[in-house]
C-alpha positions, 0 to 999 in steps of 0.5 A: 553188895554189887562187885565193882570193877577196878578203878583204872579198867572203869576209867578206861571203859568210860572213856571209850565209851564217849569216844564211841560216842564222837565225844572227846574225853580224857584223864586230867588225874590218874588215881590208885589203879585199883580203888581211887575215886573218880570225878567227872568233870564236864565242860561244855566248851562255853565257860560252863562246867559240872563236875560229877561226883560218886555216891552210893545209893542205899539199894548199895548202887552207885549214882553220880551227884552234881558236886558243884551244884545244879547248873553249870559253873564256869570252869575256874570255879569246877576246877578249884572243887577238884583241887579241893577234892584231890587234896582230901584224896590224892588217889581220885581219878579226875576224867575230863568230857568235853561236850558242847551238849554236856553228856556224860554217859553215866547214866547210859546201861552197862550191857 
């Protein structure tokens, strides 16, 4: 199993990291510093968002699924899934991305 960082420090870092990118981002929820959940919720600033969800891979590796399905939703919809989702769990870190593109960087390299 791959040592994870704490969930606060990676909230932090992926923030700065679509910052570095142009791209503003930021937390809507704050979670338990140490081992909330995050979900990413991208709003391309059209009435279109996704929200991005974590899961495990069975190589024990973490990969982001789309939770509110394939292609975009408008944003109502994507943040009823979130308040869905903080009622299960009230230590989910929500982070919020907007990006007329719809990047996330989840898939970016961590060097």
């Amino acid at each position: 199993m791959t040592a994870r960082l704490k969930a606060g420090i990676w909230v932090r870092a992926h923030i700065r990291r679509c910052e570095v990118a142009g791209v503003s981002a930021f937390v809507v929820a704050k979670g338990d510093e140490t081992a909330g959940a995050v979900l990413i919720k991208v709003n391309r600033l059209d009435g279109g968002c996704e929200v991005f969800t974590p899961s495990t891979g069975l190589d024990g590796e973490r990969r982001w699924l789309s939770g509110t399905g394939a292609a975009p939703v408008a944003e109502p919809e994507a943040d009823a899934y979130i308040t869905r989702q903080r009622g299960y769990d009230p230590d989910l870190w929500v982070i919020e991305i907007e990006d007329r593109e719809g990047r996330h960087f989840l898939d970016d390299p961590v060097d």
